[in-house]
DRENTORKOL-3810 file (N, C-alpha, C; in nm, 4 decimals):
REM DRENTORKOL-3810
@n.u->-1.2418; n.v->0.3244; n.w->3.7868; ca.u->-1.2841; ca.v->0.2322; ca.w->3.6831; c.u->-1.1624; c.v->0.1478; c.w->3.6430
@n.u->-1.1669; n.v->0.0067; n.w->3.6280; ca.u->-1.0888; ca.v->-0.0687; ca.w->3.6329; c.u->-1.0784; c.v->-0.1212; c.w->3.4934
@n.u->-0.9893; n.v->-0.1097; n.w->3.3912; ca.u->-1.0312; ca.v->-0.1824; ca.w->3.2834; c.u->-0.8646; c.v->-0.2180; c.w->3.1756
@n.u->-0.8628; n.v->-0.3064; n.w->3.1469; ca.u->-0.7930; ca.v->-0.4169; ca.w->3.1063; c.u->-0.7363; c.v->-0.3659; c.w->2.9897
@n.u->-0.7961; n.v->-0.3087; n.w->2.9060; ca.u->-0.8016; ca.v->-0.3185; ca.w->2.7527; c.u->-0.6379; c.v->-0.2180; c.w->2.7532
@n.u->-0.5872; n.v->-0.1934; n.w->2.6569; ca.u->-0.4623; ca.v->-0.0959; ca.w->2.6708; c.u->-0.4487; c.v->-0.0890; c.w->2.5350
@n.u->-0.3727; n.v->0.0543; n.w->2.4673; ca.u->-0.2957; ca.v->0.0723; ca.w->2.3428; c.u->-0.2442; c.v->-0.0679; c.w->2.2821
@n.u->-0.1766; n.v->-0.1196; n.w->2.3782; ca.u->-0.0833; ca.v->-0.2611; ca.w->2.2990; c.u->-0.2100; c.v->-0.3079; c.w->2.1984
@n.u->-0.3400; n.v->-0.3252; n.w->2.3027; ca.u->-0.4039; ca.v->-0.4279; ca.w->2.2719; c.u->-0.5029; c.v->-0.3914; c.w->2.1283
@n.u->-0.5156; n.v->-0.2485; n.w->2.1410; ca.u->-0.5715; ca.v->-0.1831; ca.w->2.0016; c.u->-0.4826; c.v->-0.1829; c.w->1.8596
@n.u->-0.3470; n.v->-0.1967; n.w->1.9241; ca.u->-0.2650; ca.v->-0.1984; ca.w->1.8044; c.u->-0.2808; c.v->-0.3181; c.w->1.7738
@n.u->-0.2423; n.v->-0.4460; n.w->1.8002; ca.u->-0.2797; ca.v->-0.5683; ca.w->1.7808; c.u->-0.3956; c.v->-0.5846; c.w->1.6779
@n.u->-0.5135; n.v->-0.5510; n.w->1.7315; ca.u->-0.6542; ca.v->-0.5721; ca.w->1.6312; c.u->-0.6245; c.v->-0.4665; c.w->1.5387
@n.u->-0.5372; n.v->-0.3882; n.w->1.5523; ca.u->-0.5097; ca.v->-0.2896; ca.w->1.4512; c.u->-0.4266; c.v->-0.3670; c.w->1.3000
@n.u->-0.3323; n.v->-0.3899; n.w->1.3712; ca.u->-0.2726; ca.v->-0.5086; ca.w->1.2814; c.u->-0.3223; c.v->-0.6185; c.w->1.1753
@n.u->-0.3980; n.v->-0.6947; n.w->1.2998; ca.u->-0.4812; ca.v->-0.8160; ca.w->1.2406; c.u->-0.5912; c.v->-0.7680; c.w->1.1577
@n.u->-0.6507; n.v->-0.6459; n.w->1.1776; ca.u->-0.7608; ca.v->-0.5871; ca.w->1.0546; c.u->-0.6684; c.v->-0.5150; c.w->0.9011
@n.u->-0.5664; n.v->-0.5072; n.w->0.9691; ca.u->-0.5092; ca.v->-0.4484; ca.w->0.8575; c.u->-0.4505; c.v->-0.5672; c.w->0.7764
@n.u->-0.4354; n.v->-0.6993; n.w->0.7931; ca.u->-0.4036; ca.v->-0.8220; ca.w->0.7216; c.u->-0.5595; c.v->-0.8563; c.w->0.6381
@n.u->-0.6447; n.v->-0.7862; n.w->0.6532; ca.u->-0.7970; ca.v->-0.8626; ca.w->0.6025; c.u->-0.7793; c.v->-0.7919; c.w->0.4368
@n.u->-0.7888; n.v->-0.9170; n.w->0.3804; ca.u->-0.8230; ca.v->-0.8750; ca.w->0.2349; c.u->-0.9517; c.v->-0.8721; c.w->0.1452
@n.u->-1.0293; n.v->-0.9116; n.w->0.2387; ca.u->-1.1563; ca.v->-0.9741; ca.w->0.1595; c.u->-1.2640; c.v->-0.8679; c.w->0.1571
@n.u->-1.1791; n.v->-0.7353; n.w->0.1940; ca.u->-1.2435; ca.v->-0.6193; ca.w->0.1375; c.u->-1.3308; c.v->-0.5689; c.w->0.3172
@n.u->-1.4048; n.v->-0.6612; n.w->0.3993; ca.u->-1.4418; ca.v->-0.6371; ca.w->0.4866; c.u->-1.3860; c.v->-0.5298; c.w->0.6471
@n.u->-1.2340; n.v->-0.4715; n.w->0.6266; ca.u->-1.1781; ca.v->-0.3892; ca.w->0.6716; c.u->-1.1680; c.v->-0.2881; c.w->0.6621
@n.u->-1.2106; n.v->-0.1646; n.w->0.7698; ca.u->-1.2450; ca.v->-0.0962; ca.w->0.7578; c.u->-1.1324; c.v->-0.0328; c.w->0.7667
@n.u->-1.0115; n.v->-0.0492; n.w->0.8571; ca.u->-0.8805; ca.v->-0.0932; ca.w->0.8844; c.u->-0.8126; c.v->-0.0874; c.w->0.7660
@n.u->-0.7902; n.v->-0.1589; n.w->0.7178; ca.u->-0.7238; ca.v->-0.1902; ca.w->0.5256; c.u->-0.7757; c.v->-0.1350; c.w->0.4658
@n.u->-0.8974; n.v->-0.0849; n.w->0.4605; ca.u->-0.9394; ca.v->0.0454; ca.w->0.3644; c.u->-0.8597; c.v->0.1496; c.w->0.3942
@n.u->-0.8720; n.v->0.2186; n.w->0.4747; ca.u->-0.8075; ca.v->0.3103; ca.w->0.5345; c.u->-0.6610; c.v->0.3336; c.w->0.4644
@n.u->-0.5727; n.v->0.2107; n.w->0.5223; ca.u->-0.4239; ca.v->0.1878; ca.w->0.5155; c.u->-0.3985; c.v->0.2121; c.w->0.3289
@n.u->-0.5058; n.v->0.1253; n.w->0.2867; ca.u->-0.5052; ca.v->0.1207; ca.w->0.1201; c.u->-0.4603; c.v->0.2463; c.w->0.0888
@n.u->-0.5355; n.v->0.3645; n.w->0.1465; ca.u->-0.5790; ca.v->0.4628; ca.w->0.0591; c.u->-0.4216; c.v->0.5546; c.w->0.0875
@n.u->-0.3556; n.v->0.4820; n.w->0.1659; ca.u->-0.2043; ca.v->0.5632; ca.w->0.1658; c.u->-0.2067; c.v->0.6900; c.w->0.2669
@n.u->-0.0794; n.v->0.7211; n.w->0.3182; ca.u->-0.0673; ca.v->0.7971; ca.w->0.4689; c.u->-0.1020; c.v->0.9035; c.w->0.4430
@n.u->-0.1516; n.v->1.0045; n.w->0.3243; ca.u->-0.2506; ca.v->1.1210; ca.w->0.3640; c.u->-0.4174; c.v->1.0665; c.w->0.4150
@n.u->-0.4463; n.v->0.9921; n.w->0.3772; ca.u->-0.5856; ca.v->0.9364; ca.w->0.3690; c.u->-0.5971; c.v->0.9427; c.w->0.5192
@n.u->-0.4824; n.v->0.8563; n.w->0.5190; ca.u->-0.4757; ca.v->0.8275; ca.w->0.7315; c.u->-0.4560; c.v->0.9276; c.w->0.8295
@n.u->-0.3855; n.v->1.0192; n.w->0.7399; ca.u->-0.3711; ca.v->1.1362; ca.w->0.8747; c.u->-0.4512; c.v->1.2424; c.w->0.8751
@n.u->-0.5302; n.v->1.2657; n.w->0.7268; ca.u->-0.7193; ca.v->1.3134; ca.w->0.7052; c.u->-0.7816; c.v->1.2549; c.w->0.8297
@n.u->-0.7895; n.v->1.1657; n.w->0.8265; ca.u->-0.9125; ca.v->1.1235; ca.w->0.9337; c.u->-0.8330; c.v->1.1322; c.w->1.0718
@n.u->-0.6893; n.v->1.1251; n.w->1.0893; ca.u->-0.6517; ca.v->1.1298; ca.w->1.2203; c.u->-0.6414; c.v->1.3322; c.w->1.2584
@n.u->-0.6626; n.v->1.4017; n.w->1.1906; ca.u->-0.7034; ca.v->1.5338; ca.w->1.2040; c.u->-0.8389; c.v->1.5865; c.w->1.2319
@n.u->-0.9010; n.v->1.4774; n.w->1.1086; ca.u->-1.0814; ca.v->1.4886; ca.w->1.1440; c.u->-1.1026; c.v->1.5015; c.w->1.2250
@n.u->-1.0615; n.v->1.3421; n.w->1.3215; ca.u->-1.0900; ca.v->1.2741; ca.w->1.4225; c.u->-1.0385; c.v->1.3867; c.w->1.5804
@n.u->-0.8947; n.v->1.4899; n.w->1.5951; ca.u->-0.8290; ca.v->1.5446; ca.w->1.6945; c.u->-0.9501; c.v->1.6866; c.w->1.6932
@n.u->-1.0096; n.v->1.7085; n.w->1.5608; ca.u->-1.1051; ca.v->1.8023; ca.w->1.5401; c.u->-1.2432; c.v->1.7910; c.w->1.6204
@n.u->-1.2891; n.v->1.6745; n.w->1.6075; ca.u->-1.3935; ca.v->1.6453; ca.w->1.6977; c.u->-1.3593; c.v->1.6245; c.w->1.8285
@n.u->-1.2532; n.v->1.5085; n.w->1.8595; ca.u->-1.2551; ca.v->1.5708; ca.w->1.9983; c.u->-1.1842; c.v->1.7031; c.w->2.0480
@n.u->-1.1357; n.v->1.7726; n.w->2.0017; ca.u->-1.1418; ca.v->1.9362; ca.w->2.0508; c.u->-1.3202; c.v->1.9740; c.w->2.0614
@n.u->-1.3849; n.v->1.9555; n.w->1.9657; ca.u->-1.4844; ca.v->2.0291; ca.w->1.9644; c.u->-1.6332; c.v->1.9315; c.w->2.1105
@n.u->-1.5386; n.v->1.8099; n.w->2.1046; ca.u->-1.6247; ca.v->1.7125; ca.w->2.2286; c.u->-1.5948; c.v->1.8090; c.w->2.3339
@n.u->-1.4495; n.v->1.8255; n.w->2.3732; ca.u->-1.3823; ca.v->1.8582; ca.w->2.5009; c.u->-1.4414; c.v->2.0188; c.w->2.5443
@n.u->-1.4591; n.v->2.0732; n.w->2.4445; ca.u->-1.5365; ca.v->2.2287; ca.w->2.4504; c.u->-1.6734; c.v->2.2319; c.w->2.4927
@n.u->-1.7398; n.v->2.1692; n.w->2.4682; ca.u->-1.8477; ca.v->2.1870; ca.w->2.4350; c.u->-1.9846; c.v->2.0514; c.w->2.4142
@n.u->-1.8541; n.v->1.9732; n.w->2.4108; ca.u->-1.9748; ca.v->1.8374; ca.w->2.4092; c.u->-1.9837; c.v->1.7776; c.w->2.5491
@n.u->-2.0623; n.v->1.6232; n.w->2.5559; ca.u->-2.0181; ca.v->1.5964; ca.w->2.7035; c.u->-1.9473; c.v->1.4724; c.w->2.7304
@n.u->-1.9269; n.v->1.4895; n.w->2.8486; ca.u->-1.8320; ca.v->1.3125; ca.w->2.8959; c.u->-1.7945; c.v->1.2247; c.w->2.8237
@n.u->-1.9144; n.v->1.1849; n.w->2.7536; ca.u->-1.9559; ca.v->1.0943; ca.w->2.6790; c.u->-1.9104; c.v->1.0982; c.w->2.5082
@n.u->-1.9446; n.v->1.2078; n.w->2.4760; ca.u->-1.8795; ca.v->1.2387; ca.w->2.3369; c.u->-1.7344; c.v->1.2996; c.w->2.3477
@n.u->-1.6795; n.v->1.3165; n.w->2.4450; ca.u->-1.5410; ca.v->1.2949; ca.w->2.4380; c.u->-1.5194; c.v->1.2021; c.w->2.4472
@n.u->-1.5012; n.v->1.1114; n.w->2.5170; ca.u->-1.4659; ca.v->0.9845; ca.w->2.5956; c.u->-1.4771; c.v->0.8965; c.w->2.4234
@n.u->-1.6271; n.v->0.8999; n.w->2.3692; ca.u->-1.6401; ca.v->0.8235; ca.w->2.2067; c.u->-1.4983; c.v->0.9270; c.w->2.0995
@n.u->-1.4945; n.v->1.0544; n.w->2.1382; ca.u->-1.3914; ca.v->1.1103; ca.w->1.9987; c.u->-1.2627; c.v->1.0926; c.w->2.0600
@n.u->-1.2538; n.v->1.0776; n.w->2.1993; ca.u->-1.0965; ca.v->1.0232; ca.w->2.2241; c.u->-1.0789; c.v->0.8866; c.w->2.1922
@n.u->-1.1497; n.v->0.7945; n.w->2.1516; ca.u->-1.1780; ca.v->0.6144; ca.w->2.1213; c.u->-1.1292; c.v->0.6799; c.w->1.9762
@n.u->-1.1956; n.v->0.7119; n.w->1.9038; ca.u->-1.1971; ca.v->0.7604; ca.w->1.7657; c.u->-1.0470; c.v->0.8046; c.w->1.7473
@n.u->-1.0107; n.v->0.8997; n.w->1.8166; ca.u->-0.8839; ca.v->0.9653; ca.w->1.7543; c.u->-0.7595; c.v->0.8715; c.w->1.8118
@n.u->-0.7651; n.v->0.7906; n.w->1.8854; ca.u->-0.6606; ca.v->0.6748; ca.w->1.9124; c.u->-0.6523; c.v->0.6081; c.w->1.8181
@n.u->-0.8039; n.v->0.5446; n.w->1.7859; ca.u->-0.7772; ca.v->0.4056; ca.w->1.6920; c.u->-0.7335; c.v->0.4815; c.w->1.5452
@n.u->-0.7612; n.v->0.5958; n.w->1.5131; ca.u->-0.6670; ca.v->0.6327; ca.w->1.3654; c.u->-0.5239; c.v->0.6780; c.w->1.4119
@n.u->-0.5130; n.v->0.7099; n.w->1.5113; ca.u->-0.3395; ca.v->0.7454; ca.w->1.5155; c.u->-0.2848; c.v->0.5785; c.w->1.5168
@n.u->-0.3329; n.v->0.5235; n.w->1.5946; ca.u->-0.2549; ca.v->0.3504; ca.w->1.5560; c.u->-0.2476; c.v->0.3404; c.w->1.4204
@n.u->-0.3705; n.v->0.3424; n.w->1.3579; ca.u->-0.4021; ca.v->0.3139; ca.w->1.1888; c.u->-0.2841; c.v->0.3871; c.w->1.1453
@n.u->-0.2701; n.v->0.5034; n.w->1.2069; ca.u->-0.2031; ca.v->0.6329; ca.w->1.0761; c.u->-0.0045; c.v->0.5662; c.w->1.1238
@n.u->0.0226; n.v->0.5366; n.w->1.2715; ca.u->0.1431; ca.v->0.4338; ca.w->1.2815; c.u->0.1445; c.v->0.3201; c.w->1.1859
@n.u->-0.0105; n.v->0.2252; n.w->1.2046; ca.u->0.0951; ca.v->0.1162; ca.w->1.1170; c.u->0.0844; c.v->0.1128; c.w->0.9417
@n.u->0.0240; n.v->0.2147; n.w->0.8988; ca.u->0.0280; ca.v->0.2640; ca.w->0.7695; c.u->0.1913; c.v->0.2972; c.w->0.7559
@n.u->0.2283; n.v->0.3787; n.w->0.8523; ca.u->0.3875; ca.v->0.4248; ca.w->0.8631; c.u->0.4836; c.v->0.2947; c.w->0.8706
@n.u->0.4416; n.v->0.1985; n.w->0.9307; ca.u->0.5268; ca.v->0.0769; ca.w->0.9579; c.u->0.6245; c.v->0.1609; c.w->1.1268
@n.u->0.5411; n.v->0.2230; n.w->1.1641; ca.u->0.5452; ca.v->0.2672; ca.w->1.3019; c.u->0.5368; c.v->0.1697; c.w->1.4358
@n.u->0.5938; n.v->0.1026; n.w->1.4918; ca.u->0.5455; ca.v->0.0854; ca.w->1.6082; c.u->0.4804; c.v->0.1597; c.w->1.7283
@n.u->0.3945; n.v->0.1056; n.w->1.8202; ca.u->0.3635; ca.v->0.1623; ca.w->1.9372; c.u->0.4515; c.v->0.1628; c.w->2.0121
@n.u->0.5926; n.v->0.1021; n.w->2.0562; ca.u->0.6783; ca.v->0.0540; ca.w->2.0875; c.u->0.7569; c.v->0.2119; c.w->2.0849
@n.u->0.7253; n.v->0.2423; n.w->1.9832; ca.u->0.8565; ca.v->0.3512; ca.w->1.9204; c.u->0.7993; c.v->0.4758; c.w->2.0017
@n.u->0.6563; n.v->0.4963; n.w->2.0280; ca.u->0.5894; ca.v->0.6361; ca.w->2.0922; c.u->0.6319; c.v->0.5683; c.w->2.1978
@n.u->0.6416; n.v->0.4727; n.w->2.2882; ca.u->0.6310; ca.v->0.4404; ca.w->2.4167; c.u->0.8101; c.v->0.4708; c.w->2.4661
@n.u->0.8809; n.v->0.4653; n.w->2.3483; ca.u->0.9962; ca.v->0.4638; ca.w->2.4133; c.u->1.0315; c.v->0.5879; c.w->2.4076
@n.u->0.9898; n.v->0.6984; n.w->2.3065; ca.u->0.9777; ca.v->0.8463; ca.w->2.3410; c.u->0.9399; c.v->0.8913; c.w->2.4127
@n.u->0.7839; n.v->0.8601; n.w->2.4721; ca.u->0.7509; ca.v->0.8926; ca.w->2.6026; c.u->0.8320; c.v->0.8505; c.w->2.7373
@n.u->0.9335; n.v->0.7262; n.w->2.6984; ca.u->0.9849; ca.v->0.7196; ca.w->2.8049; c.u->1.1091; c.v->0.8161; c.w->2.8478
@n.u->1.1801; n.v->0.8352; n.w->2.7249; ca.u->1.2813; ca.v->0.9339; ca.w->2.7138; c.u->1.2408; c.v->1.0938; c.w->2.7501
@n.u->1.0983; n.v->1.1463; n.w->2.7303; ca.u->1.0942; ca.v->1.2520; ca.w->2.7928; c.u->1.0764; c.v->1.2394; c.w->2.9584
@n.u->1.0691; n.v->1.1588; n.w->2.9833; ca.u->0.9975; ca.v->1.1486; ca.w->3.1394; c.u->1.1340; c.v->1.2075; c.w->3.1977
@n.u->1.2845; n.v->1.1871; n.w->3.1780; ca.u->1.3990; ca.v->1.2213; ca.w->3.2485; c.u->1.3674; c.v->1.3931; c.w->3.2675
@n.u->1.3143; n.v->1.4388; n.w->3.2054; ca.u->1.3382; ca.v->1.5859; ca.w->3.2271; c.u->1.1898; c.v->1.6691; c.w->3.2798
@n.u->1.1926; n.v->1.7883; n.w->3.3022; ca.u->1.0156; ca.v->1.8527; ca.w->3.2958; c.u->0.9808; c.v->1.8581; c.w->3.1419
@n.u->0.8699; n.v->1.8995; n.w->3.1568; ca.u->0.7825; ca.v->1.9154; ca.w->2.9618; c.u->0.8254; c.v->2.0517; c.w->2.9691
@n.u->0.8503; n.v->2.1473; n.w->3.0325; ca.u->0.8898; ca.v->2.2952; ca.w->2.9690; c.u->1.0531; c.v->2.2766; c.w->2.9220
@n.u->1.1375; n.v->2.2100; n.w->3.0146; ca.u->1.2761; ca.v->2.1734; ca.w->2.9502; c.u->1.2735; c.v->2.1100; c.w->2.8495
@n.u->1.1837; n.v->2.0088; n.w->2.7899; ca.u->1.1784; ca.v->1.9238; ca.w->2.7075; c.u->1.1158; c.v->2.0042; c.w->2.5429
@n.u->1.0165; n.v->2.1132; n.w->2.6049; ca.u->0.9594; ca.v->2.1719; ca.w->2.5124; c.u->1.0606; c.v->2.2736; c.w->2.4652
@n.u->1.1272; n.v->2.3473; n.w->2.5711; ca.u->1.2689; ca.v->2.4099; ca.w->2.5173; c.u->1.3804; c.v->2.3655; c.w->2.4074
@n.u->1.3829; n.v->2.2422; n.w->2.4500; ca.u->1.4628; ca.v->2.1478; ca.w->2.4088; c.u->1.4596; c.v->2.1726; c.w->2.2772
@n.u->1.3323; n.v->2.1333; n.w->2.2157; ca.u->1.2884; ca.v->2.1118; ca.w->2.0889; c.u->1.2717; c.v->2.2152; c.w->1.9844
@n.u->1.2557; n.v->2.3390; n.w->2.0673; ca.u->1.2569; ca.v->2.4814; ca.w->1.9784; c.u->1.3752; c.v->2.5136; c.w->1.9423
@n.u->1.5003; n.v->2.4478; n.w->2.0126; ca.u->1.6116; ca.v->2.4767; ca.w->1.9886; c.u->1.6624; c.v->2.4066; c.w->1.8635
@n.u->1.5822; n.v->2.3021; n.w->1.8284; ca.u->1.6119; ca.v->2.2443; ca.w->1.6872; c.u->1.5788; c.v->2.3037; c.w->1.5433
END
């Protein structure tokens, strides 16, 4: 399956909904309500899809993994987070394996 769309491009409309003042954002609601509000629903949201990936199908994962992306962007640019900033972490683990890397981190 071939398809175009990417993180960059969700953060973007992520952005531009989060500039809407005229109350019609569902986006700026969200952000309004301040970074517990945002990371409530970005838990909600990792909750359902666990419970898609168990037990639901294709399809309702595939919708609670859509779901739990677009609030982790929300719950970044509530932070004044870039996508930029996960992308360059992910790039920095790539030098090593994930069990060295996961070592790594227990050691902190």
């Amino acid at each position: 399956m071939s398809v175009s769309f990417t993180l960059a491009d969700l953060e973007a409309i992520v952005a531009a909904r989060a500039d809407v003042a005229d109350g019609s954002s569902y986006t700026r609601s969200l952000i309004d309500k301040g970074t517990p509000k945002c990371a409530q629903k970005l838990g909600e949201e990792a909750v359902e899809t666990v419970i898609a990936a168990v037990s639901g199908s294709d399809e309702a994962l595939i919708a609670e993994s859509a779901d739990l992306l677009y609030h982790l962007l929300v719950l970044l640019k509530a932070r004044a987070i870039p996508l930029g900033a996960v992308h360059a972490e992910l790039a920095r683990r790539t030098g090593q394996s994930g069990l060295a890397e996961k070592a790594a981190r227990q050691g902190k």
